[in-house]
PDB file of the backbone (N, CA, C, O) and the ligand in Angstrom, with CONECT records:
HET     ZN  A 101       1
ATOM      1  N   UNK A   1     -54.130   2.242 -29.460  1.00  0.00           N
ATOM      2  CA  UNK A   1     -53.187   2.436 -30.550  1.00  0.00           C
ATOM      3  C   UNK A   1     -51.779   2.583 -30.006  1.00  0.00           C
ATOM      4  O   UNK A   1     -51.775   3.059 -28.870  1.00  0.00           O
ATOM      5  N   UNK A   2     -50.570   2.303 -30.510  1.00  0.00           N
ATOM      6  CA  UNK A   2     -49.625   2.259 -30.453  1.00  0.00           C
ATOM      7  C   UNK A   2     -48.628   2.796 -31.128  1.00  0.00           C
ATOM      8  O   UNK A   2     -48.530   2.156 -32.175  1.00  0.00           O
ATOM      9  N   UNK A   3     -47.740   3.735 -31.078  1.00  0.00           N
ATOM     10  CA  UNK A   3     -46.974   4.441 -31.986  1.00  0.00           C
ATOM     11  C   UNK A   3     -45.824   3.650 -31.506  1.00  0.00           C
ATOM     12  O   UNK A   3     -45.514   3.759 -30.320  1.00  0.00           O
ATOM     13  N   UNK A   4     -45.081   2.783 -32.362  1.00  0.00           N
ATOM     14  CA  UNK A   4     -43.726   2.088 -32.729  1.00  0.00           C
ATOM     15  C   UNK A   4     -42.650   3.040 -32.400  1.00  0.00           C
ATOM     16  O   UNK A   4     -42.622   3.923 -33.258  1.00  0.00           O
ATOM     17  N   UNK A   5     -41.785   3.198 -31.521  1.00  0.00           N
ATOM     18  CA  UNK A   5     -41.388   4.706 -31.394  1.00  0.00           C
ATOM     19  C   UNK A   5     -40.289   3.695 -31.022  1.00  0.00           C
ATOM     20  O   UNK A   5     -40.131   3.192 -29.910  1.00  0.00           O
ATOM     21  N   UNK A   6     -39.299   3.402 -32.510  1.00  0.00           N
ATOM     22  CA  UNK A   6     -38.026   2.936 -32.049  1.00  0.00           C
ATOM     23  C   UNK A   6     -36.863   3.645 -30.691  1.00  0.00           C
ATOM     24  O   UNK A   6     -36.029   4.546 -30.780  1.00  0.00           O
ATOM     25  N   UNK A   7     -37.057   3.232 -30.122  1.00  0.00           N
ATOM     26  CA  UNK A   7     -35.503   3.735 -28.775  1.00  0.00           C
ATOM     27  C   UNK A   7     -34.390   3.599 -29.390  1.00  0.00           C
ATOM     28  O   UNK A   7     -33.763   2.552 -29.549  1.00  0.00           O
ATOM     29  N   UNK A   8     -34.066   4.870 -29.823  1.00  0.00           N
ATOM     30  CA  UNK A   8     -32.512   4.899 -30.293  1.00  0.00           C
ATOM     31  C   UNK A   8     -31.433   5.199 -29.706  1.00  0.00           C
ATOM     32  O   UNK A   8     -31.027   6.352 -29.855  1.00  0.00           O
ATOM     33  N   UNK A   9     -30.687   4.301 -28.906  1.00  0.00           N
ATOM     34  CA  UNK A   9     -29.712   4.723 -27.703  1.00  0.00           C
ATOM     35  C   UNK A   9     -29.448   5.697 -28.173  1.00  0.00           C
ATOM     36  O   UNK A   9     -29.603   6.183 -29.293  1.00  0.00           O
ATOM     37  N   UNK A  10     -28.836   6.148 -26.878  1.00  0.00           N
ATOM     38  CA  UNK A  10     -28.018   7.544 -26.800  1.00  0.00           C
ATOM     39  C   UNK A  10     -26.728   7.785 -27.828  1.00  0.00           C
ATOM     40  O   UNK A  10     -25.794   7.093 -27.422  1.00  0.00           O
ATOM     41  N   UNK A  11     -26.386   8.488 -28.949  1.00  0.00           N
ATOM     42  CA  UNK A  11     -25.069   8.394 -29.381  1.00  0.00           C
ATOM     43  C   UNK A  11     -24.221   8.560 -28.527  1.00  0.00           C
ATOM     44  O   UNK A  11     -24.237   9.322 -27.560  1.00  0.00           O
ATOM     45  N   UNK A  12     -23.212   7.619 -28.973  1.00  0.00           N
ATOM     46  CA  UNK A  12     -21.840   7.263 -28.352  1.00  0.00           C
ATOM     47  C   UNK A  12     -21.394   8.437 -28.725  1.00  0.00           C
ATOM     48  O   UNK A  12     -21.448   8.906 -29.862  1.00  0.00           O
ATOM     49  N   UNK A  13     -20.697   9.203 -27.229  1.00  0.00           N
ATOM     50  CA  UNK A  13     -19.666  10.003 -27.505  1.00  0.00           C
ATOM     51  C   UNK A  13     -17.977   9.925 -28.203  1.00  0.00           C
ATOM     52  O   UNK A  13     -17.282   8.944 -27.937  1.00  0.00           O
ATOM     53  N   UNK A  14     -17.578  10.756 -28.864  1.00  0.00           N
ATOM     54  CA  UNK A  14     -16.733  10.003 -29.503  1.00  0.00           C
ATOM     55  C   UNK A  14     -15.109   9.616 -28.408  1.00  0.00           C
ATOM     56  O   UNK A  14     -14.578  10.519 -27.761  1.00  0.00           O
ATOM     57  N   UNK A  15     -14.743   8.648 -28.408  1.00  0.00           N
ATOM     58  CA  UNK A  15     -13.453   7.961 -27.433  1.00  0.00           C
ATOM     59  C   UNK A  15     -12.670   9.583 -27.063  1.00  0.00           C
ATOM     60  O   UNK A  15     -12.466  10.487 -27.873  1.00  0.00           O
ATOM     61  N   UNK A  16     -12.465   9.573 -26.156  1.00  0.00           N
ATOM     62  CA  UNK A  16     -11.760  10.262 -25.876  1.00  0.00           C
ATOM     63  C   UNK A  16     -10.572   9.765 -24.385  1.00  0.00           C
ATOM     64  O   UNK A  16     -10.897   9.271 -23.305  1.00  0.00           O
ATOM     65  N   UNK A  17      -9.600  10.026 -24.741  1.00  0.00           N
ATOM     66  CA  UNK A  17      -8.603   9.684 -23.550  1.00  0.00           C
ATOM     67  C   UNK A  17      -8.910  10.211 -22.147  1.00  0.00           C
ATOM     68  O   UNK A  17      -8.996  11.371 -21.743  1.00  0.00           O
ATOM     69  N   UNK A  18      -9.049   9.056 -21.522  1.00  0.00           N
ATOM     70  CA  UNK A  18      -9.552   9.936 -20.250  1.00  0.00           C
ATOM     71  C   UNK A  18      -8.325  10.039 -19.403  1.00  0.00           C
ATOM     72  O   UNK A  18      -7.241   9.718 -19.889  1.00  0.00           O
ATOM     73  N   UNK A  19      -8.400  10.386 -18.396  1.00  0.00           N
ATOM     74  CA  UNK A  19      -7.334  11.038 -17.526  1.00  0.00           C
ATOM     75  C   UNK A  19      -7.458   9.931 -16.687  1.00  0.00           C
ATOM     76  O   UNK A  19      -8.536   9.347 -16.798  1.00  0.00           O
ATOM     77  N   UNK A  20      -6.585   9.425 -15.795  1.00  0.00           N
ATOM     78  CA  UNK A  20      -6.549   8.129 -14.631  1.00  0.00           C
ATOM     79  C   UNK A  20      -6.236   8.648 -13.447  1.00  0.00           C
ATOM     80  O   UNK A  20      -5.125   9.146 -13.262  1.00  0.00           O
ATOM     81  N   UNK A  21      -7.139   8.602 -12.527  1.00  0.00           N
ATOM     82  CA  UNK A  21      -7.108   9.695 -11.192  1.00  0.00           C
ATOM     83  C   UNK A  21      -6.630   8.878 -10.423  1.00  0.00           C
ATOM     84  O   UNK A  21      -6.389   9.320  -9.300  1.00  0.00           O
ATOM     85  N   UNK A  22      -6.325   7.506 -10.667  1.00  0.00           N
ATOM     86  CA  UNK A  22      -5.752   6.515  -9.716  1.00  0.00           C
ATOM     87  C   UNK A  22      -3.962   6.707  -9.154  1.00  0.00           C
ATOM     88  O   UNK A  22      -3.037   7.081  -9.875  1.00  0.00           O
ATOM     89  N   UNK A  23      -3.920   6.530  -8.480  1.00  0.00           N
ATOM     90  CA  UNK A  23      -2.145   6.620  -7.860  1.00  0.00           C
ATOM     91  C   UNK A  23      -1.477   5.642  -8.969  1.00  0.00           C
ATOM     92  O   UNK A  23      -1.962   4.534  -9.203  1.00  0.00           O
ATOM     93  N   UNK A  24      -0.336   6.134  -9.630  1.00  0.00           N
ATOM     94  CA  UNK A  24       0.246   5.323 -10.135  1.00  0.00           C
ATOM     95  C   UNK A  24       1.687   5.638  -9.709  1.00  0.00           C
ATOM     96  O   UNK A  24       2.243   6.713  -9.482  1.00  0.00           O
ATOM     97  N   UNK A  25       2.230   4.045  -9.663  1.00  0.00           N
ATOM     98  CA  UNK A  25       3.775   3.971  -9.410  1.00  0.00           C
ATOM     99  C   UNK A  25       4.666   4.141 -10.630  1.00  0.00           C
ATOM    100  O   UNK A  25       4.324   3.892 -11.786  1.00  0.00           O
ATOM    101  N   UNK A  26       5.905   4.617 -10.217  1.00  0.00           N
ATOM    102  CA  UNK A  26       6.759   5.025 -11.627  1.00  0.00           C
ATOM    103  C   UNK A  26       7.079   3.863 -12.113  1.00  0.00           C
ATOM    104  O   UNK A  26       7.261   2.717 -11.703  1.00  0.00           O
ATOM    105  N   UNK A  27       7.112   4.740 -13.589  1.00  0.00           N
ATOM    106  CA  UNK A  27       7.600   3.664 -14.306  1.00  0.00           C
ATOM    107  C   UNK A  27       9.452   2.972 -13.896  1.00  0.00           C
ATOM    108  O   UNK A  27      10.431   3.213 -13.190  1.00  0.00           O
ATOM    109  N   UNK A  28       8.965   2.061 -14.884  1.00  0.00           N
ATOM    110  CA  UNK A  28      11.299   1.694 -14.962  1.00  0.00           C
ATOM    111  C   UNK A  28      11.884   2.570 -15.371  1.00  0.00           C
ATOM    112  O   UNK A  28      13.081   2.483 -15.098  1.00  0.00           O
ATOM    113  N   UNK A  29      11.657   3.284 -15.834  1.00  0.00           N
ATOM    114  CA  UNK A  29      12.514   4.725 -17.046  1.00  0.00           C
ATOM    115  C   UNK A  29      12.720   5.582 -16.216  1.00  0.00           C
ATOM    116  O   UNK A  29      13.457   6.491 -16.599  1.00  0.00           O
ATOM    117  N   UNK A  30      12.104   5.680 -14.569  1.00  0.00           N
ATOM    118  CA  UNK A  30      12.223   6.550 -13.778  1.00  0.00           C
ATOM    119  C   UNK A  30      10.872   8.135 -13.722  1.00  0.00           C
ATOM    120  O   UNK A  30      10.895   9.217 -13.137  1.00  0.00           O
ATOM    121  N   UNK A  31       9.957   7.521 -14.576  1.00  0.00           N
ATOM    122  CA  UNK A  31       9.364   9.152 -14.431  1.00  0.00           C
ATOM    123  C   UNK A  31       7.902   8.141 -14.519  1.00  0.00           C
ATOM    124  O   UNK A  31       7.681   7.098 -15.135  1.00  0.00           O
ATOM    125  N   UNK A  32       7.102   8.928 -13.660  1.00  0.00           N
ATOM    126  CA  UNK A  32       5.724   9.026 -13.255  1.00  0.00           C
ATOM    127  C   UNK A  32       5.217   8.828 -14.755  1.00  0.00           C
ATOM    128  O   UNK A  32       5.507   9.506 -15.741  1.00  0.00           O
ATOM    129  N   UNK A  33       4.538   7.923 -14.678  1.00  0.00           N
ATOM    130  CA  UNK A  33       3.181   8.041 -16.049  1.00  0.00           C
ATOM    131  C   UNK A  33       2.131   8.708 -15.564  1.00  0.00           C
ATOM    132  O   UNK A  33       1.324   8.586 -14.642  1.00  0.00           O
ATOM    133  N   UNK A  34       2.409   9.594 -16.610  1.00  0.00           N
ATOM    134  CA  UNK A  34       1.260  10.730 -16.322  1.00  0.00           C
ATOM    135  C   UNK A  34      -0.305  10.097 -16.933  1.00  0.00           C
ATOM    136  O   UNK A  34      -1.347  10.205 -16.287  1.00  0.00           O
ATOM    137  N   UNK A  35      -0.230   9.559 -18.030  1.00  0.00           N
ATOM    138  CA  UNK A  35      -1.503   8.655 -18.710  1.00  0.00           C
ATOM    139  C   UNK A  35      -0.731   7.079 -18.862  1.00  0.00           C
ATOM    140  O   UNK A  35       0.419   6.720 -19.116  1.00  0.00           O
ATOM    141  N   UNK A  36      -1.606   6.600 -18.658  1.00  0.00           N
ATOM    142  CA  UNK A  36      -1.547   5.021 -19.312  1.00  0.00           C
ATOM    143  C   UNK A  36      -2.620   4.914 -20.539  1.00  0.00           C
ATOM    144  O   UNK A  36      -3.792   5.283 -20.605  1.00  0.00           O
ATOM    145  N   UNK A  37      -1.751   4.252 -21.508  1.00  0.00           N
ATOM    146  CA  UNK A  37      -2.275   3.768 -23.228  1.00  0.00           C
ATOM    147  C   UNK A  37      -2.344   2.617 -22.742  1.00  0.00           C
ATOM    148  O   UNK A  37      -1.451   2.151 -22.034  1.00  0.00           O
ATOM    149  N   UNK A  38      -3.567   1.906 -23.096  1.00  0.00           N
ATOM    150  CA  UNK A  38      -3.833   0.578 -23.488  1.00  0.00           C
ATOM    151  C   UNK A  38      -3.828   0.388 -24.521  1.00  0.00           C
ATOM    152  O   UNK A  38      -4.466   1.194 -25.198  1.00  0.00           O
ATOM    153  N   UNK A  39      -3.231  -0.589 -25.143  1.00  0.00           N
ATOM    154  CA  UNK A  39      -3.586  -1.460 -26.380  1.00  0.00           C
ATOM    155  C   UNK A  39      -3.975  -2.741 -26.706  1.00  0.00           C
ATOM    156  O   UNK A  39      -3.044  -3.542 -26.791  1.00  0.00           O
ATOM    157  N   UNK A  40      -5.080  -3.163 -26.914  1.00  0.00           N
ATOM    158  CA  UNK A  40      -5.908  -4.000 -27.258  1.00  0.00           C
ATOM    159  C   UNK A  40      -4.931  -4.332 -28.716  1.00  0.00           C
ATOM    160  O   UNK A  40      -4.320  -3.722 -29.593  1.00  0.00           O
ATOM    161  N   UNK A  41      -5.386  -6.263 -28.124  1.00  0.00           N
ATOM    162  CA  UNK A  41      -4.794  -7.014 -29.124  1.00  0.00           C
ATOM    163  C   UNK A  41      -5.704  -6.822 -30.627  1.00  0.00           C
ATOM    164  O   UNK A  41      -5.303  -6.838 -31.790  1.00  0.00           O
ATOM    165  N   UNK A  42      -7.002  -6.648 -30.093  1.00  0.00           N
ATOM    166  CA  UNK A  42      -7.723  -6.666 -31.302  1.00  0.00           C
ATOM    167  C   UNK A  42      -9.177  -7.046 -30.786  1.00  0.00           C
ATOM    168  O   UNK A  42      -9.298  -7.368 -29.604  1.00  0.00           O
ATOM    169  N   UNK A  43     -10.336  -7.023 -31.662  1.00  0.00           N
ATOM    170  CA  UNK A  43     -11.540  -6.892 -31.102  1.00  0.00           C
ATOM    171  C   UNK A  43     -12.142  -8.399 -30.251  1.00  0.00           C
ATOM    172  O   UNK A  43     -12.213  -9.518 -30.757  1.00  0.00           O
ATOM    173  N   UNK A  44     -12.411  -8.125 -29.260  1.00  0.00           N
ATOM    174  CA  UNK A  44     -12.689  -9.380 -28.331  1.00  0.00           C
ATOM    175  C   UNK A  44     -11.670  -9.912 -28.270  1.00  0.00           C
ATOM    176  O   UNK A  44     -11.706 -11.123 -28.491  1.00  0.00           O
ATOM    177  N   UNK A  45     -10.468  -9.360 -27.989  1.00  0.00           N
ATOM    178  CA  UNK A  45      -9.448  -9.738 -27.269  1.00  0.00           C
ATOM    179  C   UNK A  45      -9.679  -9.836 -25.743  1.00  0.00           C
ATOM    180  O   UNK A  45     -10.262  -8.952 -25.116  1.00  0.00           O
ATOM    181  N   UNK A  46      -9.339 -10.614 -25.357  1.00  0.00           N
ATOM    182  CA  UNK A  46      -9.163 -10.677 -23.605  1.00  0.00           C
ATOM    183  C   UNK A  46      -7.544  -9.877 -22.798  1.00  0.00           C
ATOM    184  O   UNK A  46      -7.569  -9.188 -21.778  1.00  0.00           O
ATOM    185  N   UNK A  47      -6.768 -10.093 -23.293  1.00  0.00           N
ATOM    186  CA  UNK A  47      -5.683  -9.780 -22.739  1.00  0.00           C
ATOM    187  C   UNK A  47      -5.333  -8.136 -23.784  1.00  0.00           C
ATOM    188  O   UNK A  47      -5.784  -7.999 -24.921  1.00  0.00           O
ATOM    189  N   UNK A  48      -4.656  -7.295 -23.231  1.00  0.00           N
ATOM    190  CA  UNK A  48      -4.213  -6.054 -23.092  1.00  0.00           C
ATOM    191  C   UNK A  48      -2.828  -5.810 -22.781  1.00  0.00           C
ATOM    192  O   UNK A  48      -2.216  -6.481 -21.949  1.00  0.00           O
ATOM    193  N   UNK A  49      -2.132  -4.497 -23.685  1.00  0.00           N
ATOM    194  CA  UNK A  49      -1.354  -4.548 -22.912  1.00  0.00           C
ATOM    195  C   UNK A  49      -1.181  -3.120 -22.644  1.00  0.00           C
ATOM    196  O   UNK A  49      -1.596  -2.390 -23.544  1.00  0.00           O
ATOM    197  N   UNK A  50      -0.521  -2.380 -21.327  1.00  0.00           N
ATOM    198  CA  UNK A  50      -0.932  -1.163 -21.092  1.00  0.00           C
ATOM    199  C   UNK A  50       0.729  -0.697 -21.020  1.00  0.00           C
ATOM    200  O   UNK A  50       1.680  -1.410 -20.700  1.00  0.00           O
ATOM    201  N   UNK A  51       0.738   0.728 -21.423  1.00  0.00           N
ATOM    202  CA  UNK A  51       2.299   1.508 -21.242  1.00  0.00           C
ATOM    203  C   UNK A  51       1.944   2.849 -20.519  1.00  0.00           C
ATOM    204  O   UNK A  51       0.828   3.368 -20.531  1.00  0.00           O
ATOM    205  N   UNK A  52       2.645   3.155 -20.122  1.00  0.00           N
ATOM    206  CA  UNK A  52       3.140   5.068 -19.680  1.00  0.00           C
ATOM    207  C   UNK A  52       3.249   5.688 -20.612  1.00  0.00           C
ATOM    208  O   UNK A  52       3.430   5.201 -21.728  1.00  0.00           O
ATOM    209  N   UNK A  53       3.140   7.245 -20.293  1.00  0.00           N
ATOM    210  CA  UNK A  53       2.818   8.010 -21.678  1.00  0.00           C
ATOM    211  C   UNK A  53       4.232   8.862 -21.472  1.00  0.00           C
ATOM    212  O   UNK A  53       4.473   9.836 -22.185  1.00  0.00           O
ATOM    213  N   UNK A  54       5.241   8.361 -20.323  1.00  0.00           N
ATOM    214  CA  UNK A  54       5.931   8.552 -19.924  1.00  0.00           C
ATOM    215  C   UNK A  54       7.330   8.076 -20.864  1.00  0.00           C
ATOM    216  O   UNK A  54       7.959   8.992 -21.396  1.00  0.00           O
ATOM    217  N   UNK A  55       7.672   7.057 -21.007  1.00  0.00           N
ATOM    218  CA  UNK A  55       8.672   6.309 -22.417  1.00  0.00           C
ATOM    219  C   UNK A  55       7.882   5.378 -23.554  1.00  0.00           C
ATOM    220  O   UNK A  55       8.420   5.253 -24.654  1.00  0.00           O
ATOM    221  N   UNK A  56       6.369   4.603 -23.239  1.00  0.00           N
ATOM    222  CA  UNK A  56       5.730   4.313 -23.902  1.00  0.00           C
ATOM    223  C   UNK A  56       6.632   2.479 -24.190  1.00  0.00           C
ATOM    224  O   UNK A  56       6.198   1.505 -24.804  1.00  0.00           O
ATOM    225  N   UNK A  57       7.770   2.639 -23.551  1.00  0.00           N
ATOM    226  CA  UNK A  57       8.439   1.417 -23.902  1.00  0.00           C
ATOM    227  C   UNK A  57       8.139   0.574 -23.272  1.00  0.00           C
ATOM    228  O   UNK A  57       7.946  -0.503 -23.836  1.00  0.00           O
ATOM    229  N   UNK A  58       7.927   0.691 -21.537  1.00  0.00           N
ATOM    230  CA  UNK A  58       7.629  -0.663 -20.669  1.00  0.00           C
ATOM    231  C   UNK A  58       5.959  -1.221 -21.004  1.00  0.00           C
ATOM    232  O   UNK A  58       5.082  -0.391 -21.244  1.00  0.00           O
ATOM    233  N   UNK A  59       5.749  -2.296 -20.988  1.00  0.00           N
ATOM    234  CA  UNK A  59       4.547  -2.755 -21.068  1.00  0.00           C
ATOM    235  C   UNK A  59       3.763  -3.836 -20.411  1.00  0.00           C
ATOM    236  O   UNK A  59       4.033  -5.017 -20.629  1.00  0.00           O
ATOM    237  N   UNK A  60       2.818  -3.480 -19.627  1.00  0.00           N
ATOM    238  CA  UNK A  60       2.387  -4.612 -18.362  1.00  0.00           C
ATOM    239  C   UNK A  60       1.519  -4.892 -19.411  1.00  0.00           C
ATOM    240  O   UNK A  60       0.977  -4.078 -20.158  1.00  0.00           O
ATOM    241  N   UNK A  61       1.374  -6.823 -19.412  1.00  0.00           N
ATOM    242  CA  UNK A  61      -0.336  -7.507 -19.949  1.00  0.00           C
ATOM    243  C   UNK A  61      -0.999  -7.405 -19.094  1.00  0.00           C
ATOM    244  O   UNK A  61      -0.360  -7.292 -18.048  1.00  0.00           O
ATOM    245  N   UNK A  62      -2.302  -7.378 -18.945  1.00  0.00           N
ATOM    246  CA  UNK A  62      -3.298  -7.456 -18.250  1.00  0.00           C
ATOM    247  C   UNK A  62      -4.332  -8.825 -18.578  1.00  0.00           C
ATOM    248  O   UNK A  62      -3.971  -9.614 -19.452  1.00  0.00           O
ATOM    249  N   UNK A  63      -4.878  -8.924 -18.264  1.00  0.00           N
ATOM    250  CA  UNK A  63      -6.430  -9.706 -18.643  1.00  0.00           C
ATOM    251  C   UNK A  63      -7.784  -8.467 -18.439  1.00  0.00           C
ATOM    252  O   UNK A  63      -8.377  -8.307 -17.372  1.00  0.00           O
ATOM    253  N   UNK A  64      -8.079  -7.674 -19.739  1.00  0.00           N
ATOM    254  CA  UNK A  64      -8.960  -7.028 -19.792  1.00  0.00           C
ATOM    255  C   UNK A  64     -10.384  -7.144 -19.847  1.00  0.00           C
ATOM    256  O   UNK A  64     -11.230  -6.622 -19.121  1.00  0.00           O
ATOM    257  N   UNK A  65     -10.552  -8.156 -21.132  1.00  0.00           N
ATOM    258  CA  UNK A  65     -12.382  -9.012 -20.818  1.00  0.00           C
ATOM    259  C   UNK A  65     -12.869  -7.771 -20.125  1.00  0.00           C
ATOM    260  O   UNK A  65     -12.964  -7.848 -18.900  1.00  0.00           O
ATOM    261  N   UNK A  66     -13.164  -6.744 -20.655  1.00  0.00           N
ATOM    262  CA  UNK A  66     -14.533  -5.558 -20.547  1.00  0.00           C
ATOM    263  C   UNK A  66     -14.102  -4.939 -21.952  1.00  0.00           C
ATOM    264  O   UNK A  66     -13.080  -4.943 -22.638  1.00  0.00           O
ATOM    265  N   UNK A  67     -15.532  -4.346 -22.050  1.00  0.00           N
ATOM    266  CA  UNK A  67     -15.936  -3.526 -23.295  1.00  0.00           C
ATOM    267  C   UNK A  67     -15.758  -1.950 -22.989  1.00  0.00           C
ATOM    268  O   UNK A  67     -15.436  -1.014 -23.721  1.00  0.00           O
ATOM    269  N   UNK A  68     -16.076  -2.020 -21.691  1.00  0.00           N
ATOM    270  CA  UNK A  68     -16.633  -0.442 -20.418  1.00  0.00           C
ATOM    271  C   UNK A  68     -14.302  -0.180 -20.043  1.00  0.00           C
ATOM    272  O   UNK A  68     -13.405  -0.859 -19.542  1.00  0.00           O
ATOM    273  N   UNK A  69     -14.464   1.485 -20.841  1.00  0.00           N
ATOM    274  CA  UNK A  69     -13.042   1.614 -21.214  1.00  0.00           C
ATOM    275  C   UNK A  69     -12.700   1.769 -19.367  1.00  0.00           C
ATOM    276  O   UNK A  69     -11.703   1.240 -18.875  1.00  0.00           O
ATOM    277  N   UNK A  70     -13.624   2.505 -18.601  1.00  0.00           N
ATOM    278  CA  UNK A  70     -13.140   3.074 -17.480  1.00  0.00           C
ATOM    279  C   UNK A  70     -12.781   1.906 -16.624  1.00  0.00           C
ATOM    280  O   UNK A  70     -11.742   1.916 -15.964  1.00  0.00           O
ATOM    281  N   UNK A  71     -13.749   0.732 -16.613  1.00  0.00           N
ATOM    282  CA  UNK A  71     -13.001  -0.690 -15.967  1.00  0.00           C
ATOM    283  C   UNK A  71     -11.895  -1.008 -16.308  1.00  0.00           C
ATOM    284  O   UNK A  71     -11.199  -1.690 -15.555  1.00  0.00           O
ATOM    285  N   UNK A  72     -11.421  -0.573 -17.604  1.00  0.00           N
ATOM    286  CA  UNK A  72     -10.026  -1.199 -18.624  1.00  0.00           C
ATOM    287  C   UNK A  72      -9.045  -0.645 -17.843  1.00  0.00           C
ATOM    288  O   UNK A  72      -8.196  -1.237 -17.176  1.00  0.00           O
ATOM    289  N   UNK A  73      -9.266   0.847 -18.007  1.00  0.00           N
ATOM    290  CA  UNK A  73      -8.331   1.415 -17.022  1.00  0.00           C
ATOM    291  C   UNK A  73      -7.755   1.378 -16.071  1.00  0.00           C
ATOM    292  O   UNK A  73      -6.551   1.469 -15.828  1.00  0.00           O
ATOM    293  N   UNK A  74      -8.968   1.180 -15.224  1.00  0.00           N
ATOM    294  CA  UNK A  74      -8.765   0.728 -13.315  1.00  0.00           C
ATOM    295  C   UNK A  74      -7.814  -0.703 -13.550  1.00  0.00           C
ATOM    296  O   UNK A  74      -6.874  -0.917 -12.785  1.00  0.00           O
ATOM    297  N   UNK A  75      -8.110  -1.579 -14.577  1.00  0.00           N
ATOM    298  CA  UNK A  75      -7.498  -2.764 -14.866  1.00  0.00           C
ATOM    299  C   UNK A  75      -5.974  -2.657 -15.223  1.00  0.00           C
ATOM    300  O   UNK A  75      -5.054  -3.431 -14.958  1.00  0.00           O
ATOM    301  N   UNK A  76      -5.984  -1.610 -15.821  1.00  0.00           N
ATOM    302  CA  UNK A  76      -4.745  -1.393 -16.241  1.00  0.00           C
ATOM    303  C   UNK A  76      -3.822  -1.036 -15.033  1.00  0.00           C
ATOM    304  O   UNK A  76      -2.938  -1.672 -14.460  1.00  0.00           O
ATOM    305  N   UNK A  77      -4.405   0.348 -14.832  1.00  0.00           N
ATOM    306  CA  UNK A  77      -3.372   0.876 -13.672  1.00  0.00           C
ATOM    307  C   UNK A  77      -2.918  -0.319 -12.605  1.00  0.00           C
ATOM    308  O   UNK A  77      -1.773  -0.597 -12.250  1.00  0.00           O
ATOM    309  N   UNK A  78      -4.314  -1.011 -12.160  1.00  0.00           N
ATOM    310  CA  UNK A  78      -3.785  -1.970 -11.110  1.00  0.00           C
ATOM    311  C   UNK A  78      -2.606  -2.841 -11.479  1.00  0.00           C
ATOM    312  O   UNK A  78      -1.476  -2.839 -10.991  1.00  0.00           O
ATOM    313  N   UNK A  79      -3.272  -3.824 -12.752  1.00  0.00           N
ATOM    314  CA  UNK A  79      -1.212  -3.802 -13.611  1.00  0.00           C
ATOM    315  C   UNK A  79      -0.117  -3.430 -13.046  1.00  0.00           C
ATOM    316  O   UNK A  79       0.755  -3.876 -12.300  1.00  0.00           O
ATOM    317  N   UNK A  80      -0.457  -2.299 -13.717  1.00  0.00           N
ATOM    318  CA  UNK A  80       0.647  -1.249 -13.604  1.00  0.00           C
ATOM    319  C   UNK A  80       1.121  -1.042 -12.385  1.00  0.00           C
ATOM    320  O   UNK A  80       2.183  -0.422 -12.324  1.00  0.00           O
ATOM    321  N   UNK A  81       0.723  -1.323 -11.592  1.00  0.00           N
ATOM    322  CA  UNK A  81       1.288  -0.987 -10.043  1.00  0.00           C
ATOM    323  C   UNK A  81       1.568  -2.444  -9.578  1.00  0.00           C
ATOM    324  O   UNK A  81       2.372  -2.716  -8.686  1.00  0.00           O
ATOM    325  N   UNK A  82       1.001  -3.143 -10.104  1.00  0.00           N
ATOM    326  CA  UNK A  82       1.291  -4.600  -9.478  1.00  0.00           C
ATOM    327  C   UNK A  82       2.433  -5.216 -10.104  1.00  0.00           C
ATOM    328  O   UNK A  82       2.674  -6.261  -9.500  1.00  0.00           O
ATOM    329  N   UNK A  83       3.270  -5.021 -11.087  1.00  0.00           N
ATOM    330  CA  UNK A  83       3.980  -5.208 -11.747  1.00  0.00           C
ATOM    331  C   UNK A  83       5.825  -5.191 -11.256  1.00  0.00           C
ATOM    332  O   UNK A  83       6.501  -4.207 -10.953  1.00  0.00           O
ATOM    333  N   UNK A  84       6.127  -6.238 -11.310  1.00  0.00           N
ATOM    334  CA  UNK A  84       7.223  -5.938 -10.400  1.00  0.00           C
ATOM    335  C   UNK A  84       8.392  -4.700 -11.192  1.00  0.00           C
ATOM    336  O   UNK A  84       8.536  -4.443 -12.387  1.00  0.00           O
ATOM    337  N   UNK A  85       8.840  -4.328 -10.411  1.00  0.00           N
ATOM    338  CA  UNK A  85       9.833  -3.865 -11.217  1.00  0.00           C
ATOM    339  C   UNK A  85      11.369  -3.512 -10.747  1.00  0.00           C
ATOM    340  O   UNK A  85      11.845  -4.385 -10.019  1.00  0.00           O
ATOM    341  N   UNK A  86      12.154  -2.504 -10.997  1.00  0.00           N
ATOM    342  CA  UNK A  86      13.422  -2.872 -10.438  1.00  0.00           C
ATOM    343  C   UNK A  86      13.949  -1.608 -10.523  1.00  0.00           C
ATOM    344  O   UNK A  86      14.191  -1.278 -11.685  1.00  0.00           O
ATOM    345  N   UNK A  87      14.272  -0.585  -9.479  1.00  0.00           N
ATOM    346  CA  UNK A  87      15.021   0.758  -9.124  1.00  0.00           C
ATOM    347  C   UNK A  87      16.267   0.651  -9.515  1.00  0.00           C
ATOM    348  O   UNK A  87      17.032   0.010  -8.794  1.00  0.00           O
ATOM    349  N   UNK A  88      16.804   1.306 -10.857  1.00  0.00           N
ATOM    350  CA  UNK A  88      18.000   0.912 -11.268  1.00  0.00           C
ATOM    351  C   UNK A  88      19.129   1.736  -9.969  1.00  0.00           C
ATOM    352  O   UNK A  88      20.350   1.589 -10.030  1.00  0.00           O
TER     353      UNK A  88
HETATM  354 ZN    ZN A 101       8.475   5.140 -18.685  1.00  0.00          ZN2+
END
């Protein structure tokens, strides 16, 4: 006998901002981003674009293509550091 015992993933915890333990370079505005915001163009978007929580104004695109936020991140920051920029 067999008991049908649907597997009901685990509930999703709800989003929460995580913290980015990665080294990040300052922004243009002159001050350390303390968090990076991503913003997604929209659902199954591929490209991203990520800011500092620092002026929120500069904005690196990325190519994001993951679902998994903590890859997004690492994606981002690398961006973010790879991004040229210019020491006024
Ligand atoms: Zn800034």
């Amino acid at each position: 006998m067999s008991e049908d015992q649907p597997v009901a993933p685990p509930a999703a915890p709800p989003a929460e901002p995580k913290e980015i333990t990665l080294e990040l370079l300052h922004c243009p505005c002159g001050e350390p981003p303390g968090n990076l915001r991503i913003e997604m163009a929209g659902a199954g978007a591929k490209v991203a674009q990520v800011r500092g929580s620092c002026c929120g104004s500069w904005a690196v695109e990325f190519i994001n293509n993951t679902d998994d936020q903590e890859r997004s991140l690492i994606k981002a920051a690398a961006a973010w550091n790879a991004a040229p920029r210019w020491a006024g």
